[in-house]
C-alpha positions as a LaTeX table, in Angstrom:
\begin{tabular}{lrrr}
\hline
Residue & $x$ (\AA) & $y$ (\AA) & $z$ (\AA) \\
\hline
Unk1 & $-13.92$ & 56.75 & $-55.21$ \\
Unk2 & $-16.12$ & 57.21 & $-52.31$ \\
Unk3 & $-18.84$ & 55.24 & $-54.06$ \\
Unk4 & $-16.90$ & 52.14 & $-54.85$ \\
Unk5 & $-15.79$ & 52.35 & $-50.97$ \\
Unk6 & $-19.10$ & 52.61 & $-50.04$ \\
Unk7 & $-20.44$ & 49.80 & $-52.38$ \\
Unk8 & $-17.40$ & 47.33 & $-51.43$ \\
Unk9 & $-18.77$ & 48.40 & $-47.34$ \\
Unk10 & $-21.96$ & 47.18 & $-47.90$ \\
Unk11 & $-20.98$ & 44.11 & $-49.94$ \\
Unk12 & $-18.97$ & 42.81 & $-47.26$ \\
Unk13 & $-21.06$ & 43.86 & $-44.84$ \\
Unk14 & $-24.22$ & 42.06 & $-46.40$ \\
Unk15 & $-21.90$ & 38.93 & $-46.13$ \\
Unk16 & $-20.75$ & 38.99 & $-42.65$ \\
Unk17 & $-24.55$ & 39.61 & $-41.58$ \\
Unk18 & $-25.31$ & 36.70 & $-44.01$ \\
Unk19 & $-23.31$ & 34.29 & $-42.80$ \\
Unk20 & $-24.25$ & 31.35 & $-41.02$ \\
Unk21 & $-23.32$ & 31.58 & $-37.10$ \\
Unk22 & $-21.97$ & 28.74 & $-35.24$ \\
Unk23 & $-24.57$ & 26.64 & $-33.20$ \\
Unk24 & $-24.16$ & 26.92 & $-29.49$ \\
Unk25 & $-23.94$ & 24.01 & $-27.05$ \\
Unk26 & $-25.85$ & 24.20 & $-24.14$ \\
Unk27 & $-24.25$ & 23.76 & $-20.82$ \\
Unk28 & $-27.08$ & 23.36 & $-18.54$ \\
Unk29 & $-28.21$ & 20.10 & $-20.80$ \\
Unk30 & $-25.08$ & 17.63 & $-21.21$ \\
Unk31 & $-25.22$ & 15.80 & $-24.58$ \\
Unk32 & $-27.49$ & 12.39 & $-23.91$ \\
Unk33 & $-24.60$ & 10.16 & $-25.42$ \\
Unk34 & $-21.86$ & 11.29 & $-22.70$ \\
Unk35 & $-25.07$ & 11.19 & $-20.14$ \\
Unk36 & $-25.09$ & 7.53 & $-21.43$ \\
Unk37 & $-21.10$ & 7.30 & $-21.17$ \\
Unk38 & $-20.89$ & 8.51 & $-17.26$ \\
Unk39 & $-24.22$ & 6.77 & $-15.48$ \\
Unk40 & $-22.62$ & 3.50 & $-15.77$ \\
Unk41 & $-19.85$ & 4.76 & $-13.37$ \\
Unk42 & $-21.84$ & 7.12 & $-11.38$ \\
Unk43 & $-23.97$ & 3.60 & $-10.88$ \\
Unk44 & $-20.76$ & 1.64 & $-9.71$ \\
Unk45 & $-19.61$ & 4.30 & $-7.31$ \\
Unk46 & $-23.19$ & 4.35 & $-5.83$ \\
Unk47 & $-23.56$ & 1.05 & $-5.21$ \\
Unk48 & $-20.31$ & $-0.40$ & $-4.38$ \\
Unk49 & $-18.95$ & 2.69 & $-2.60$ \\
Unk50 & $-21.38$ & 5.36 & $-1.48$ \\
Unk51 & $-24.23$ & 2.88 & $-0.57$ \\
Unk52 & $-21.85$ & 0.47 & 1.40 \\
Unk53 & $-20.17$ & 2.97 & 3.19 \\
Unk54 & $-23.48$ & 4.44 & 4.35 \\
Unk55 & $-24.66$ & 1.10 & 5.45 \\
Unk56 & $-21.07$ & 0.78 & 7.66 \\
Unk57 & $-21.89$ & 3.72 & 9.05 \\
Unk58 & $-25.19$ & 2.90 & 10.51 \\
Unk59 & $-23.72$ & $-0.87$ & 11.14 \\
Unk60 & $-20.97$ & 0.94 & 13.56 \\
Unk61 & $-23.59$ & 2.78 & 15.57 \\
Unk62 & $-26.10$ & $-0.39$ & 16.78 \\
Unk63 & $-24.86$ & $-3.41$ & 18.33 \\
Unk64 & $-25.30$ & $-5.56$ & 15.86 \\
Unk65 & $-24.18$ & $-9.40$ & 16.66 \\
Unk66 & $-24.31$ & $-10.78$ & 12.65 \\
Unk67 & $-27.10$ & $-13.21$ & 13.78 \\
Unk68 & $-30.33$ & $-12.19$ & 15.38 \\
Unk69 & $-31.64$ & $-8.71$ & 16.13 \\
Unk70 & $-29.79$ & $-5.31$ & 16.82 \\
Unk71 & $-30.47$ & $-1.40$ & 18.21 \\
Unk72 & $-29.09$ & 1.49 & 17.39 \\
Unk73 & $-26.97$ & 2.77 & 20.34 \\
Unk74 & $-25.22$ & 5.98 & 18.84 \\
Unk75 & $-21.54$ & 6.26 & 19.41 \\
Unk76 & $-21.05$ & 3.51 & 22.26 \\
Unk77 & $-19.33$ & 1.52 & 19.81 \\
Unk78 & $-16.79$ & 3.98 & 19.98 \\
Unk79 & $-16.39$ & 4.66 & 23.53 \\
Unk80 & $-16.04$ & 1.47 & 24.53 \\
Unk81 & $-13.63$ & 1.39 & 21.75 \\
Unk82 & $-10.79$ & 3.84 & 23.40 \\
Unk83 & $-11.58$ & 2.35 & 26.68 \\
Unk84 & $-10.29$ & $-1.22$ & 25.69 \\
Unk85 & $-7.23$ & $-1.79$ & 26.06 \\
Unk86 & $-6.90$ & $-4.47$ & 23.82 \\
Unk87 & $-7.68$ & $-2.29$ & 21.13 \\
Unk88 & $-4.61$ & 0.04 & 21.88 \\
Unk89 & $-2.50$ & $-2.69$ & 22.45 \\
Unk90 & $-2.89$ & $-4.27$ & 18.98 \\
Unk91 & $-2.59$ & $-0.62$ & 17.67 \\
Unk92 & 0.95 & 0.00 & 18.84 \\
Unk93 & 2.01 & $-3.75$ & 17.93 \\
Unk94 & 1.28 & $-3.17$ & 14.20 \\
Unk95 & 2.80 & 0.37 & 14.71 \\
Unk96 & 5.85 & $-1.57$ & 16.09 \\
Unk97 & 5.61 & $-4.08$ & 13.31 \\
Unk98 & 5.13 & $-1.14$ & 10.71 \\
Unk99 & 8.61 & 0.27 & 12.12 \\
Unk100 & 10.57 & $-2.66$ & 12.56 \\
Unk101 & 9.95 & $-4.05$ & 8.19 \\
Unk102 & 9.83 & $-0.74$ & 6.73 \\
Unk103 & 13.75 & 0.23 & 6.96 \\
Unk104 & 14.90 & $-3.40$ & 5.74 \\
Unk105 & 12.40 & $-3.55$ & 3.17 \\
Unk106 & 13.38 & $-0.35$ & 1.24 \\
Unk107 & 17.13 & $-1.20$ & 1.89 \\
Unk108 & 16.92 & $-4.79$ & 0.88 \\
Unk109 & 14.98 & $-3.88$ & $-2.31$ \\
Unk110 & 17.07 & $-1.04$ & $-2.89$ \\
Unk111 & 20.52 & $-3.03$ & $-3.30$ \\
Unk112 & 18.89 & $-6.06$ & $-5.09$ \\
Unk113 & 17.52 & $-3.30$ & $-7.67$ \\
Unk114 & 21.28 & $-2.36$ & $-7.80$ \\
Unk115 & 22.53 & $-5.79$ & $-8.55$ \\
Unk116 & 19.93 & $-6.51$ & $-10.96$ \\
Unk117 & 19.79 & $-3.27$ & $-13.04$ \\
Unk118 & 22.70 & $-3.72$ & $-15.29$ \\
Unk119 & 22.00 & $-5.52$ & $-18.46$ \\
Unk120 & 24.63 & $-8.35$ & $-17.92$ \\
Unk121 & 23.91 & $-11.79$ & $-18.25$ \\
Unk122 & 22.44 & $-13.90$ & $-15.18$ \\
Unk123 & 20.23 & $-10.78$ & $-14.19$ \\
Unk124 & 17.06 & $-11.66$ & $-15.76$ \\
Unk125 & 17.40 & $-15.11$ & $-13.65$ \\
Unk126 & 18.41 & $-13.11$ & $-10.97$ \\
Unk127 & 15.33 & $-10.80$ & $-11.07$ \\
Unk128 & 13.03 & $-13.68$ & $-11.43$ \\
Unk129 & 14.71 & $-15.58$ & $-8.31$ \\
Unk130 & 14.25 & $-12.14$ & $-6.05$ \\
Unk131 & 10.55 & $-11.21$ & $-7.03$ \\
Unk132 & 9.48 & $-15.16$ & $-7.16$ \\
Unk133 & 8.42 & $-15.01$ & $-3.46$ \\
Unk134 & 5.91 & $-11.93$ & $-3.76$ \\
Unk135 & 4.36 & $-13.33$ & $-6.63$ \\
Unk136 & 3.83 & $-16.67$ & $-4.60$ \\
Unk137 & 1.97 & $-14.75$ & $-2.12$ \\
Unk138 & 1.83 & $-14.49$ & 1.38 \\
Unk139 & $-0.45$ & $-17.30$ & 2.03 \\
Unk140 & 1.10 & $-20.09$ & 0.46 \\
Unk141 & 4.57 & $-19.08$ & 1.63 \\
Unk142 & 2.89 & $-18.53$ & 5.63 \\
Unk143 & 1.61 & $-21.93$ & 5.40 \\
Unk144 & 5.32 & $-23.50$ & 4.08 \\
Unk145 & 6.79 & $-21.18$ & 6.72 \\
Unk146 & 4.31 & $-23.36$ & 9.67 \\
Unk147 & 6.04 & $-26.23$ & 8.60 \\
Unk148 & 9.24 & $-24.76$ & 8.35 \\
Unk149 & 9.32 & $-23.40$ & 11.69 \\
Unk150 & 8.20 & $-26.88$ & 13.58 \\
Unk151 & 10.99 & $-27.33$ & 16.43 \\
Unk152 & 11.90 & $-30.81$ & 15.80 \\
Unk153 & 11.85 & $-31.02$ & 12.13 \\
Unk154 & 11.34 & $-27.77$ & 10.64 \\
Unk155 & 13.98 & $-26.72$ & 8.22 \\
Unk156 & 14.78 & $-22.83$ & 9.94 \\
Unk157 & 16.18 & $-25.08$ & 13.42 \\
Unk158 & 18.27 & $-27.21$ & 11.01 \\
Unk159 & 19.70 & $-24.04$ & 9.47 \\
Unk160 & 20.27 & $-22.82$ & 12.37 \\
Unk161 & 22.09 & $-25.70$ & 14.17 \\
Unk162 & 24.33 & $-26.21$ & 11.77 \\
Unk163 & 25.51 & $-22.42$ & 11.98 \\
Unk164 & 25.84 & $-23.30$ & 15.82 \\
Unk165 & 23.33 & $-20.51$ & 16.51 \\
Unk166 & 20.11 & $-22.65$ & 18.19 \\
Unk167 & 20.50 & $-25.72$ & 20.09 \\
Unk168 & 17.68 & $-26.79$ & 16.98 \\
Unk169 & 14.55 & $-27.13$ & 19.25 \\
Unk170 & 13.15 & $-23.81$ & 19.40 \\
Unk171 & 9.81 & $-22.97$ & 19.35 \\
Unk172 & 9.57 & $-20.49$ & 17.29 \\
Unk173 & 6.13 & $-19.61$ & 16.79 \\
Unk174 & 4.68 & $-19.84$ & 20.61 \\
Unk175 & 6.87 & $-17.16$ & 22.18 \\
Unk176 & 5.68 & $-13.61$ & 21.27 \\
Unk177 & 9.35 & $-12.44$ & 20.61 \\
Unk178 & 10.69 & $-15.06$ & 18.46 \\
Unk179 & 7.66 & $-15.02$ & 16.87 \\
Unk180 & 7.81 & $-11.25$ & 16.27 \\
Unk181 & 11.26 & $-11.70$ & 14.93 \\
Unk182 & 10.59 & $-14.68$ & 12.71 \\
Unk183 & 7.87 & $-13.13$ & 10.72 \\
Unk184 & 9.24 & $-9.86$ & 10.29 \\
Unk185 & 12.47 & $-11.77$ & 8.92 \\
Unk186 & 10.24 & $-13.45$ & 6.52 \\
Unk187 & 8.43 & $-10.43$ & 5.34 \\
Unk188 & 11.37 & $-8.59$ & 4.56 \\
Unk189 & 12.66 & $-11.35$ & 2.49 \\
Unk190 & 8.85 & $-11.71$ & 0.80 \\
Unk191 & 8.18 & $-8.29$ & $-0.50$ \\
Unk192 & 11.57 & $-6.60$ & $-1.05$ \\
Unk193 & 11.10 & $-8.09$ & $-4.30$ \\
Unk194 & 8.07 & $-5.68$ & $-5.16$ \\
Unk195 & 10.59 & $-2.51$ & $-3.90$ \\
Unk196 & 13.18 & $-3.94$ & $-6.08$ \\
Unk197 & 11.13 & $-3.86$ & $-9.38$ \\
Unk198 & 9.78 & $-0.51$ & $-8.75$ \\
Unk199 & 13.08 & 0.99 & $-7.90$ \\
Unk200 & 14.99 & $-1.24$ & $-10.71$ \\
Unk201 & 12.74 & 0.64 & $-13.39$ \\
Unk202 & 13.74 & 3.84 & $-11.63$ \\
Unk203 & 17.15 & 3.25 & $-12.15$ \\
Unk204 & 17.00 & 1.96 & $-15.16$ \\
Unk205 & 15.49 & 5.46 & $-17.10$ \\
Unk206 & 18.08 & 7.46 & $-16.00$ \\
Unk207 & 20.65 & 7.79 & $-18.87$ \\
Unk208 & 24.05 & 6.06 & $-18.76$ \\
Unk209 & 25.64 & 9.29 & $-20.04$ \\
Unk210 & 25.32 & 10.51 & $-15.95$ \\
Unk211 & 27.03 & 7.93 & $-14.54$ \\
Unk212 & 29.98 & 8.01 & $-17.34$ \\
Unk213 & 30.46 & 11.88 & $-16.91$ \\
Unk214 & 30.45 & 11.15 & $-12.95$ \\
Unk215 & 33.16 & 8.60 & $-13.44$ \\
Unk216 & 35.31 & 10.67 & $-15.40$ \\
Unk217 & 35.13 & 13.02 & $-13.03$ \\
Unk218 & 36.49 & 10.30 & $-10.01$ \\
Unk219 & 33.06 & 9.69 & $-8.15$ \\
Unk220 & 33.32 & 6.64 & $-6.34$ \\
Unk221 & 30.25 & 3.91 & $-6.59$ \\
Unk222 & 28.64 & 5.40 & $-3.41$ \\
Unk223 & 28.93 & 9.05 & $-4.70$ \\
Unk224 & 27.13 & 8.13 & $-7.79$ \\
Unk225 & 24.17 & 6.51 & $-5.79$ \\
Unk226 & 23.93 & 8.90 & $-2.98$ \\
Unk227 & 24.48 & 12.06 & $-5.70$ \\
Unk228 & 22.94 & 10.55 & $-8.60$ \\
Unk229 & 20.73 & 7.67 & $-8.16$ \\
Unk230 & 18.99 & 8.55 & $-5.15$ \\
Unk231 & 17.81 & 12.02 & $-6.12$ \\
Unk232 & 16.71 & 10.66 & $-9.64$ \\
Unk233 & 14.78 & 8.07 & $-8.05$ \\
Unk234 & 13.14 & 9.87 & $-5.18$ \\
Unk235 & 9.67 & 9.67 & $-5.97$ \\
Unk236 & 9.79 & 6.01 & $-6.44$ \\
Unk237 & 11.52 & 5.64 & $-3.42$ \\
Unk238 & 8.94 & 7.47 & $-1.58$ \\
Unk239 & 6.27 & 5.52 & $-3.48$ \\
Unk240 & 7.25 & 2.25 & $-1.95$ \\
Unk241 & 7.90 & 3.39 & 1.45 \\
Unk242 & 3.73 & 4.72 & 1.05 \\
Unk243 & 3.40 & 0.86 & 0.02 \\
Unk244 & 5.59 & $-1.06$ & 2.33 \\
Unk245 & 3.49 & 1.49 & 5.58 \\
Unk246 & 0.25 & 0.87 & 4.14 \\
Unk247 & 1.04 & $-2.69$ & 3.71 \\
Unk248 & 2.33 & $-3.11$ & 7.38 \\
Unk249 & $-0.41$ & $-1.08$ & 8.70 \\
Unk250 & $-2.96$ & $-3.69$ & 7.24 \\
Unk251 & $-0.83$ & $-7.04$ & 8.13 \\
Unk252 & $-3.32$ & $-10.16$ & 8.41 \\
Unk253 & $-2.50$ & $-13.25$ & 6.53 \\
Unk254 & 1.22 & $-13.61$ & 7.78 \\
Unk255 & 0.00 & $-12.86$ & 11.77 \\
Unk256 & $-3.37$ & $-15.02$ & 11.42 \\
Unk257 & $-1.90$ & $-18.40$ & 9.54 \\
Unk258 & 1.51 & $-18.69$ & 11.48 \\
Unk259 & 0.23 & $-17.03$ & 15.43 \\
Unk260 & $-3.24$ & $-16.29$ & 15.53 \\
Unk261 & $-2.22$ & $-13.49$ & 17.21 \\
Unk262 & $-0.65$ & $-15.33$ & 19.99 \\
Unk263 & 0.63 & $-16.37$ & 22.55 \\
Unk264 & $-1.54$ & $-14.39$ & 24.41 \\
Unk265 & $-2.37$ & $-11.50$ & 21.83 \\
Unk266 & 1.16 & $-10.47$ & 21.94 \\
Unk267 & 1.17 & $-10.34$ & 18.04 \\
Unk268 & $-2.52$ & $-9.38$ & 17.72 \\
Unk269 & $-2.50$ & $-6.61$ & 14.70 \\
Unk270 & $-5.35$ & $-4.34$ & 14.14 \\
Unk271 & $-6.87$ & $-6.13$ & 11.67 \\
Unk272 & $-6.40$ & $-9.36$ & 13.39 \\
Unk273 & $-8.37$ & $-7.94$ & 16.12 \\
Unk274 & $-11.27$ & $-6.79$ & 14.26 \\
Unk275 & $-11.45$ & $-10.00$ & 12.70 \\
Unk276 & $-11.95$ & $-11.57$ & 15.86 \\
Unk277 & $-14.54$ & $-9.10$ & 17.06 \\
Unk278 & $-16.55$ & $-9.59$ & 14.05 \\
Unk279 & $-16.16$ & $-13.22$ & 13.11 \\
Unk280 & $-15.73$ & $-14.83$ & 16.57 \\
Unk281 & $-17.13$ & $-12.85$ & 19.20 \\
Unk282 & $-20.01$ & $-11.91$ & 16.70 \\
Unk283 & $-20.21$ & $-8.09$ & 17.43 \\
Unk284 & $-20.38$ & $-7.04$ & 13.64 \\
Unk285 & $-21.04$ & $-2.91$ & 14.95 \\
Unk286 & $-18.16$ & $-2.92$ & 17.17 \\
Unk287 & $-16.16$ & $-4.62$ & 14.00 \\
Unk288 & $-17.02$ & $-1.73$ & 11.96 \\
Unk289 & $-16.61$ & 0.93 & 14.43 \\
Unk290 & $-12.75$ & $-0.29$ & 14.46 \\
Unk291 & $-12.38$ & $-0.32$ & 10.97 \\
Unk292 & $-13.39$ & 3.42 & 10.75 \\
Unk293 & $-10.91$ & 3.95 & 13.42 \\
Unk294 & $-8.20$ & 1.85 & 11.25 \\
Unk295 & $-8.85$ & 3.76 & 8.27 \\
Unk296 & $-8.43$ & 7.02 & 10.28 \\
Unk297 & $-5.27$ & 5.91 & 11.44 \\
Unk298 & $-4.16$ & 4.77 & 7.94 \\
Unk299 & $-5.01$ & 7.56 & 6.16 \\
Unk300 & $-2.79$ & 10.38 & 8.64 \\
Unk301 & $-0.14$ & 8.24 & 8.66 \\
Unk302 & $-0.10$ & 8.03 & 4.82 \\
Unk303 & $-0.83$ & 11.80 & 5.08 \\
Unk304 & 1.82 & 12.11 & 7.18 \\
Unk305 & 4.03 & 10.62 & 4.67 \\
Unk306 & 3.45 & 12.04 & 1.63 \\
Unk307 & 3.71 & 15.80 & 3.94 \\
Unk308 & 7.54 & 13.97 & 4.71 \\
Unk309 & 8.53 & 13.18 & 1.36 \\
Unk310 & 7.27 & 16.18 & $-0.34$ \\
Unk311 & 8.95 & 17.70 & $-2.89$ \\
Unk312 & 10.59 & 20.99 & $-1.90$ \\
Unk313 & 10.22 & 23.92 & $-4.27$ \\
Unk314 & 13.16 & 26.04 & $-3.96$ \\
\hline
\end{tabular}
């Protein structure tokens, strides 16, 4: 007996040494074909984003005019930066601006979603009619909106006038308030269309079965949304309030075809003013040493946010 065991021991033992062993991949030398797979994007982030960003750097520290020669002057850029007050000024207008669309924009898209979500008929038209404007764009509808907005024969004093509101001459677009007012009106009624397609598809994945348990059990419309809907659809909520900020925080187009930042920079946004420092007065390092300062304020308030509409763990 203890023969055969020993036989069948070496047997199988005279296999397992036998047997082929698996090859081993190397770590420290990647396979050549996803080598060849990755440079093409390692190549794209170099140039267009590491190399460029480098170069702003170094722009932001000389006094570069765009034409003609330059020196490098360190962080003077800078100083001089948070000792204009210019600068600050157009800071807390966008900041103002940023405050006074956000609220509206996320309500306003919030109840079209609501109108639009249930598959009745009429709502596809509907849908198309409320997210028309953003897909126009800002630039066409800013240049309508010049005409629009002419005191004698612009179609917002005519409007107006007939509701008895205006006397129909008013200026709208050379007094800083009215001006203020007026644009924010129209960018609320612009891009609550984007909010109302991302929240609409929101609304739309939660099942029916929810609402039809919470009627049964008496909840009224607004106990359904503020119980039901809301919580669902928090993250997409959150999502486009992190759009509509970041949005506001970089307003240009609107500001720079219907004001030009006036009457007198009183609606001069950020960006509007480092346009103007890099395009018309010419001082391209100055330009750039704002935009590193806009991007610093961009990215803690959008920080900010996303720390505010965390997700709590319980």
């Amino acid at each position: 007996m203890s023969s055969i065991l020993a036989k069948s021991a070496g047997r199988s033992s005279s296999v397992i040494i036998g047997s082929p062993r698996k090859k081993r991949v190397s770590l420290t030398h990647p396979p050549r074909t996803g080598l060849a797979l990755v440079t093409p994007a390692l190549v794209f982030v170099v140039v267009f984003v590491i190399a460029p960003l480098i170069i702003a750097i170094y722009i932001s520290l000389t006094n570069w005019p765009l034409i003609g020669s330059y020196h490098f002057i360190g962080f003077e850029n800078y100083i001089k930066l948070f000792q204009d007050p210019a600068f600050g000024k157009s800071i807390g207008y966008t900041l103002l601006y940023t405050g006074i669309v956000t609220v509206p924009i996320l309500v306003l898209g919030y109840f079209l979603a609501v109108l639009v979500r249930a598959k009745r008929r009429g709502a596809t038209v509907l849908r198309t009619i409320f997210f028309l404007p953003y897909v126009v764009g800002l630039t066409t509808l800013s240049f309508i909106l010049v005409l629009e907005a002419q005191p004698s024969s612009g179609l917002v004093n005519v409007i107006l006038k007939l509701l008895n509101i205006t006397d129909g001459t008013t200026a709208w677009l050379v007094n800083g308030p009215l001006a203020t007012g007026l644009i924010c009106v129209f960018i609320v009624w612009a891009v609550s269309g984007l909010t109302m397609v991302l929240v609409m598809g929101a609304m739309q994945s939660i099942p029916d079965e929810v609402y039809e348990a919470a009627s049964l059990e008496g909840a009224s419309w607004w106990q359904q949304e503020r119980l039901i809907t809301m919580p669902m659809i928090k993250n997409t909520i959150a999502l486009s309030v992190i759009i509509s900020v970041t949005g506001s925080l970089l307003a240009f187009t609107q500001f720079y075809i219907l004001t030009q930042g006036g009457p007198g920079n009183e609606t001069q946004t950020i960006v509007g003013y480092i346009y103007n420092r890099a395009f018309v007065q010419l001082q391209l390092g100055a330009a750039t040493a704002e935009a590193f300062v806009l991007i610093i304020v961009v990215g803690l308030v959008t920080a900010f946010q996303f720390w505010a509409l965390r997700e709590k763990k319980s």
